[in-house]
Residue frames as a rotation matrix with the C-alpha (Angstrom) as fourth column:
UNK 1
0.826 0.269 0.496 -8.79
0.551 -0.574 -0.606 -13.45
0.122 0.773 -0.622 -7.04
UNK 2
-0.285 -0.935 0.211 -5.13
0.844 -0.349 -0.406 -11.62
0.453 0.062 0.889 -7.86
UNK 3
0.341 0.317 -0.885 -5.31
0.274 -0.934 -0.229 -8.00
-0.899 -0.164 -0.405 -6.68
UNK 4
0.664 0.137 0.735 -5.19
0.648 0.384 -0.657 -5.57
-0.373 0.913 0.166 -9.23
UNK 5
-0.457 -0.762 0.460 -2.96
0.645 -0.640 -0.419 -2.45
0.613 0.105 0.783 -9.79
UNK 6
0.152 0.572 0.806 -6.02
-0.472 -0.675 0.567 -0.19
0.868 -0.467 0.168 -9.19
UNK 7
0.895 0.282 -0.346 -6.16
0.148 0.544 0.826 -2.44
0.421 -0.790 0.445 -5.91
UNK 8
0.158 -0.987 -0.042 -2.52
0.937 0.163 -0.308 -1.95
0.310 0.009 0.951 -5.32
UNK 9
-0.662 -0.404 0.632 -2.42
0.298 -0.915 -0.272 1.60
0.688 0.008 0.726 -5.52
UNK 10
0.478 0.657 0.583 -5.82
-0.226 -0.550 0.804 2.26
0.849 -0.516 -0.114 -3.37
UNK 11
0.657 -0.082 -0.750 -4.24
0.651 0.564 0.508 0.08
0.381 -0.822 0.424 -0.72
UNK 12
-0.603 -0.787 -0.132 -0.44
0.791 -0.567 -0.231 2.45
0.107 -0.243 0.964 -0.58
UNK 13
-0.231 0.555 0.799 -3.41
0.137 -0.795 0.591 5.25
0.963 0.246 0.108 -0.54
UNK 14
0.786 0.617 0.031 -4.98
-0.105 0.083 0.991 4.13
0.609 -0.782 0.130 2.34
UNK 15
0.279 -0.653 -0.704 -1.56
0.959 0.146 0.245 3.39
-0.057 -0.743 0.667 4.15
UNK 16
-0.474 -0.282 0.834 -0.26
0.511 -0.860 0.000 6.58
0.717 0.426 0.551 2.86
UNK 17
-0.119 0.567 0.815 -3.28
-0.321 -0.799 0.508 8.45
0.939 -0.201 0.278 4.53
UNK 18
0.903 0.192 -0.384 -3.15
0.251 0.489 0.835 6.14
0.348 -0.851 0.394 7.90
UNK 19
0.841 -0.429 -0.329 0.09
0.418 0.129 0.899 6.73
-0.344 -0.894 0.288 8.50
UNK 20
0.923 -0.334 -0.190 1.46
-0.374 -0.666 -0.646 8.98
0.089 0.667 -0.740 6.44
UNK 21
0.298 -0.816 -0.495 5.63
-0.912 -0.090 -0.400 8.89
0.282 0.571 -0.771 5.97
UNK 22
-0.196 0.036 0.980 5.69
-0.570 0.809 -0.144 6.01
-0.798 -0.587 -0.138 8.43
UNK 23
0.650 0.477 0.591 4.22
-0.268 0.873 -0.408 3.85
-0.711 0.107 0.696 6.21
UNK 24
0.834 -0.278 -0.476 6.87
-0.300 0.496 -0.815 3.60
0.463 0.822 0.330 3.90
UNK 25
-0.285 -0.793 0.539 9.03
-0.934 0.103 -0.342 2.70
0.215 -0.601 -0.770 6.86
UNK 26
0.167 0.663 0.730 6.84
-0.696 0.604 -0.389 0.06
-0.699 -0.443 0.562 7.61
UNK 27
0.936 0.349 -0.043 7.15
-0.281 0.669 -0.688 -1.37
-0.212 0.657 0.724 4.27
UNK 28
0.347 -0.903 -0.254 10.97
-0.627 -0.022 -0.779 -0.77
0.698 0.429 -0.573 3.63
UNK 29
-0.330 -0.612 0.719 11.32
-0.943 0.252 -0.219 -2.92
-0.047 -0.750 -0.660 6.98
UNK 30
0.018 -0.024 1.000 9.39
-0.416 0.909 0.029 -5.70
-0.909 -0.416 0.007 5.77
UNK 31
0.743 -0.310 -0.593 10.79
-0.601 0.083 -0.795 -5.59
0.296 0.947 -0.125 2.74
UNK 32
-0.169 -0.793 0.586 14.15
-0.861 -0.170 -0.479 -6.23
0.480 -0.585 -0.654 4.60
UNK 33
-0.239 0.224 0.945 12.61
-0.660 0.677 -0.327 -8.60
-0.712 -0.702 -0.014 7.01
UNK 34
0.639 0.746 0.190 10.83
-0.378 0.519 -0.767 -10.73
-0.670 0.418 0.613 4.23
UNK 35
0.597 -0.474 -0.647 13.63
-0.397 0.526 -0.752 -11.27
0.697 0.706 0.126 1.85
UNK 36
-0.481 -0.734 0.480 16.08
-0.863 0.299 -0.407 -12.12
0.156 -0.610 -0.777 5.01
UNK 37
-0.282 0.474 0.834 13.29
-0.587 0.603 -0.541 -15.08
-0.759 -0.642 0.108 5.69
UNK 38
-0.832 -0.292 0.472 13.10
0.171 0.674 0.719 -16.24
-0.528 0.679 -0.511 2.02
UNK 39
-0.015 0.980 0.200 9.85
0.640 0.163 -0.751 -14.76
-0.768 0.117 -0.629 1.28
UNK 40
-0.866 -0.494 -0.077 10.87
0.277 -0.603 0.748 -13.32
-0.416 0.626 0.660 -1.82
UNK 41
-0.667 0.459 0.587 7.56
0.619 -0.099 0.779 -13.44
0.416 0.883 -0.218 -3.40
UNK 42
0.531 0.372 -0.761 5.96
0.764 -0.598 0.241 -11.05
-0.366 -0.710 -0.602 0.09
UNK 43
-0.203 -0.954 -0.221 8.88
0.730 -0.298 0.615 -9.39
-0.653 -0.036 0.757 -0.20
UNK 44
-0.790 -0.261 0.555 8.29
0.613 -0.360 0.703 -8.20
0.017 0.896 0.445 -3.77
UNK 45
0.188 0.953 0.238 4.38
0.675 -0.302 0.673 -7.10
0.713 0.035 -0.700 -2.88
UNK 46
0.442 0.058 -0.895 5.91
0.798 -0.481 0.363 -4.83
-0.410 -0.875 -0.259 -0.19
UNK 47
-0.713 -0.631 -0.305 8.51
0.276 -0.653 0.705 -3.17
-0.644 0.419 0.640 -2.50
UNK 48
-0.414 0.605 0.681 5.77
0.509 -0.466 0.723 -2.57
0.755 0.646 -0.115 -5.25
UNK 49
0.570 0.660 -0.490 4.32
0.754 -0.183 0.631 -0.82
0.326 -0.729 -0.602 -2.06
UNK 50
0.004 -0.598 -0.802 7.20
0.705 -0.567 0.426 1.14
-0.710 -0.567 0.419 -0.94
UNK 51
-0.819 -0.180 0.544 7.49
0.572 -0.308 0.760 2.24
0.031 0.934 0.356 -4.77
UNK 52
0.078 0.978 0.192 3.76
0.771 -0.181 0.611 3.23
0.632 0.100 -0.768 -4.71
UNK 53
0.647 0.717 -0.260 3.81
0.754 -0.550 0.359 5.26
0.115 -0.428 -0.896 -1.71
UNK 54
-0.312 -0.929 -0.199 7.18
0.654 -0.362 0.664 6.94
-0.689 0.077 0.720 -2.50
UNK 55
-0.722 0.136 0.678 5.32
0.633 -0.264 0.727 8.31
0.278 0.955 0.105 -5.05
UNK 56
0.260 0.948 -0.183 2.71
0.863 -0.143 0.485 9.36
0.433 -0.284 -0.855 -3.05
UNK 57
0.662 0.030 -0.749 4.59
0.607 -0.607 0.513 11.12
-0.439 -0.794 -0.420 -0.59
UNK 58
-0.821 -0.528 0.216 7.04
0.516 -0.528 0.674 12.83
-0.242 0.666 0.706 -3.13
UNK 59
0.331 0.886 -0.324 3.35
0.164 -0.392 -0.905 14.15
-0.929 0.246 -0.276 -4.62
UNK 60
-0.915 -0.274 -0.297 4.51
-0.319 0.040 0.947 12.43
-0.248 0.961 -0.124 -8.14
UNK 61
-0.703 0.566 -0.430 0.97
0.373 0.809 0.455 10.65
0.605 0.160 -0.780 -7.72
UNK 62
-0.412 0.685 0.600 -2.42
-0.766 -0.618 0.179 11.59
0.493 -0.386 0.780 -6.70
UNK 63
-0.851 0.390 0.351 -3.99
0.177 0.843 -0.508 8.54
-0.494 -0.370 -0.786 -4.03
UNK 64
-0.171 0.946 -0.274 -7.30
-0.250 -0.311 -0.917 10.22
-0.953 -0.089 0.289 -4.90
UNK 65
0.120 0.445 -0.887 -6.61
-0.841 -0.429 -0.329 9.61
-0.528 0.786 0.323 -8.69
UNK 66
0.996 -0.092 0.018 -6.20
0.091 0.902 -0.423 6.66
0.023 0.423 0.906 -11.44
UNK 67
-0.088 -0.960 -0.268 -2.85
-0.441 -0.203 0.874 5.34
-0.893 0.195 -0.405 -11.76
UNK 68
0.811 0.133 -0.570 -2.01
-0.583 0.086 -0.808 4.52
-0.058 0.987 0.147 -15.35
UNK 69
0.066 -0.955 0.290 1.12
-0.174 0.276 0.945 2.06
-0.983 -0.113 -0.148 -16.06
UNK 70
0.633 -0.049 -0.773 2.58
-0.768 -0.169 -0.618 2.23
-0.100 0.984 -0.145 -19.64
């Protein structure tokens, strides 16, 4: 079963709240690490992460609320 946005966004929530700014270190490094190894399609599911919780931690984005994409 794909994941879905909503599923997307709870997940950068939950990292978000585990490890607050860290976590978008975490991802920006295996962003980094994943495309250097050819895994372009990981890769991309980490950056839609980084994106996600950049938002979070900026506080453009509530974790706690829906996200909407137009």
């Amino acid at each position: 079963m794909p994941m879905t946005t909503g599923d997307l966004y709870r997940l950068a929530g939950d990292l978000a709240a585990e490890h607050g700014p860290a976590a978008s270190d975490y991802a920006s490094r295996a962003v980094m690490t994943l495309e250097a190894e050819g895994a372009h399609e990981r890769a991309q599911f980490w950056f839609v992460m980084l994106v996600l919780l950049g938002d979070i931690h900026s506080g453009r984005v509530d974790p706690e609320g829906r996200i909407s994409i137009h």
